[in-house]
N, C-alpha and C positions, 0 to 999 in steps of 0.2 A: 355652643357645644359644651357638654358638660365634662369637666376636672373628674378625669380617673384618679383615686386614690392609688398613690404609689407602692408598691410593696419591695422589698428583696428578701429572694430566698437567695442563702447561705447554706448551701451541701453539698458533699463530695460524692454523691448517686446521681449521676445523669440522669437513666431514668426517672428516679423522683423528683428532679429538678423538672426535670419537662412535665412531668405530671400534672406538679403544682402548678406549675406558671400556666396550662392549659385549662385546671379547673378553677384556679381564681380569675383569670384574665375571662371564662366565661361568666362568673359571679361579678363584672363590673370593676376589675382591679386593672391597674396595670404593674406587671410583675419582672425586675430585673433577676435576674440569676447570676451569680458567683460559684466558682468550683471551692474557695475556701477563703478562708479572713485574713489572710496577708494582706492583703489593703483596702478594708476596710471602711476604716477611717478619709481614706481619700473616694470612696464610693461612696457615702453616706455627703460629701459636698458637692459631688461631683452631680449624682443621681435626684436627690434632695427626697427621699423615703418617709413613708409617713409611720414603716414598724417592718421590722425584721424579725425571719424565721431564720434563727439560726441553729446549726447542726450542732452537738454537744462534739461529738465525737470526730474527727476530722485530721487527715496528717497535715503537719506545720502547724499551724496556731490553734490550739483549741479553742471549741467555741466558748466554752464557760472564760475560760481564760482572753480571750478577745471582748466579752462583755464586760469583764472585768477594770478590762484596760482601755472601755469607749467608758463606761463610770468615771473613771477616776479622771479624765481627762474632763469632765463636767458634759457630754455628751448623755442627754436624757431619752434618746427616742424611744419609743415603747423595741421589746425584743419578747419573742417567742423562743425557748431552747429545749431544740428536739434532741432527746434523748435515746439509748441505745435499748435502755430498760425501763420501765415505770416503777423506779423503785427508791423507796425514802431518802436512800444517800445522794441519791441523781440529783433529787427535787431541791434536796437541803443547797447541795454544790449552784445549781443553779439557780436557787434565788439568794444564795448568800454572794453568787456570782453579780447580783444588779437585775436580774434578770423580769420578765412581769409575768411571766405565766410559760409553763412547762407543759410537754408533751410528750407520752411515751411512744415507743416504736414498737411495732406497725400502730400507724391507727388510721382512721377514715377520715378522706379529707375535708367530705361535711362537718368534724367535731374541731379540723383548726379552723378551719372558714368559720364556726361559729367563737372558736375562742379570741380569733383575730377581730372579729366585729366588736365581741367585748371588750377586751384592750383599746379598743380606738374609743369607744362609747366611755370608758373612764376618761381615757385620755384628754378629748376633748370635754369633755363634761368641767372635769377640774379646768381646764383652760378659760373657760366660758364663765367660771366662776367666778374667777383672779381676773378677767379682762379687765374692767372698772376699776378696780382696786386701787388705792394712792400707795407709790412705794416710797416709804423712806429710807433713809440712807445718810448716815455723817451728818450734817447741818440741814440735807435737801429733802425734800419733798419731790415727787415725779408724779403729777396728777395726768392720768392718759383721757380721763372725760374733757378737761378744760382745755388739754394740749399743753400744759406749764411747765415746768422747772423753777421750783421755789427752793430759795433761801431765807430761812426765816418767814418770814410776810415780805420779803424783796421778790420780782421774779424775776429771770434771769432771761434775758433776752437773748434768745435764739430763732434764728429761720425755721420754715416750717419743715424744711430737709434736714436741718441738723436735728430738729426735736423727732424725727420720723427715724433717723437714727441713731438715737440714743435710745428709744421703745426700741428697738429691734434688739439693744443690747442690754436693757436692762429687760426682756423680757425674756431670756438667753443667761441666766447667772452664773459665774462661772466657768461658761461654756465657750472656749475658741470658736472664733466668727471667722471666715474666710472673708476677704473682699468683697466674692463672686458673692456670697451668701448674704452678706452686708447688702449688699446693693438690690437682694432679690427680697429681702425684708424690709427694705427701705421703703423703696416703692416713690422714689421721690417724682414727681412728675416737672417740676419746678426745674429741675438738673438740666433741662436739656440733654446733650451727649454725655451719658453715665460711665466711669471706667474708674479704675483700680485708683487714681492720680485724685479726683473726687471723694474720695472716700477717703485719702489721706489727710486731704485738706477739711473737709467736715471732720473727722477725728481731731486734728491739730486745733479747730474751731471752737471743739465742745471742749479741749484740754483748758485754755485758754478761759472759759468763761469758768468753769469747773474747779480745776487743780488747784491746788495754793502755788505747785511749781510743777509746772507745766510738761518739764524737761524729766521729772523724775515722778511719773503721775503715779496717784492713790490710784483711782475708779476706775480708768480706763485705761488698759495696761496692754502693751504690744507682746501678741505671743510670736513669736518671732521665725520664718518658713509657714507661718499659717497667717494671723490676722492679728483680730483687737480682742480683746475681754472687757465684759464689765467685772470688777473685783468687788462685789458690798461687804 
């Protein structure tokens, strides 16, 4: 069966929430609805979205202001921000918000179905780029073709679960990883029964091979109510 690309829209118009979610979910999407951006951030690990259409204009958290505050938090997923008016201070505010591509109000929902398709087609395009790519870091190398962690010309012996999630978090920069998200990026097959305790301990594994001091770590750093970071 084929993987519905996930979407959420973020608006405080019912009717146009239904709207949306009825003409993308007939375009091949699968589309979660929010009435506004108070939680966010916990929909975005909960739901796992592949780009959000958020509403500029909203009571409680605005949306410019809520994309401002998934940016700064190292949270990259592509965002759409519908606007109230199509007009220069809207655009500025919300791309200075983090934002990847703006919409003014009314508009037809063939022009965001096609602006969303673009978004995804950078998106993944750049992704597809950087896959192969060797990432360095302090002393290491992170080769994702050979599967390694080099130090120097030493390599660094890890399992194939710990190296599956270390890619998950250095391919993530920045960016607070939840457990649940950890584990759905990991993808460890090797784990047998996966859960939150596993993932402590592959973290504490890779500190070990990693950190100078383990206890007080550079790279891999505990955000603390959420997960791990990688810090480059």
């Amino acid at each position: 069966m084929e993987t519905r690309t996930k979407l959420l829209v973020v608006d405080d118009d019912p009717a146009l929430r239904q709207l949306l979610a009825d003409y993308l979910n007939k375009h091949g999407y699968d589309t979660l609805l929010a009435p506004d951006a108070s939680d966010l951030a916990a929909r975005i690990i909960r739901f796992e979205p592949e780009l959000i259409v958020l509403d500029r204009m909203m009571p409680g958290t605005d949306g410019a202001e809520a994309c401002r505050t998934l940016r700064a938090q190292g949270e990259d997923i592509p965002i759409i921000l519908l606007t109230a008016r199509d007009e220069a201070v809207d655009r500025i505010i919300g791309l200075e918000a983090g934002a990847d591509d703006y919409l003014g109000k009314p508009f037809d929902p063939r022009e965001l179905l096609a602006r969303i398709q673009a978004v995804l087609r950078r998106k993944r395009g750049a992704s597809a780029l950087n896959k192969d790519a060797r990432v360095e870091f302090g002393g290491f190398v992170f080769d994702p073709v050979m599967r390694q962690l080099l130090r120097g010309d030493e390599v660094v012996k890890l399992t194939g679960g710990e190296i599956n999630l270390l890619e998950a978090l250095i391919r993530n920069p920045g960016k607070p990883l939840s457990r649940e998200k950890l584990l759905t990026l990991a993808r460890d097959d090797e784990a047998g029964e996966r859960n939150d305790r596993a993932i402590d301990i592959a973290i504490l594994r890779l500190r070990r091979a990693m950190e100078d001091d383990p206890k007080q770590p550079r790279w891999i750093q505990t955000v603390w109510g959420t997960g791990y970071r990688f810090s480059p």
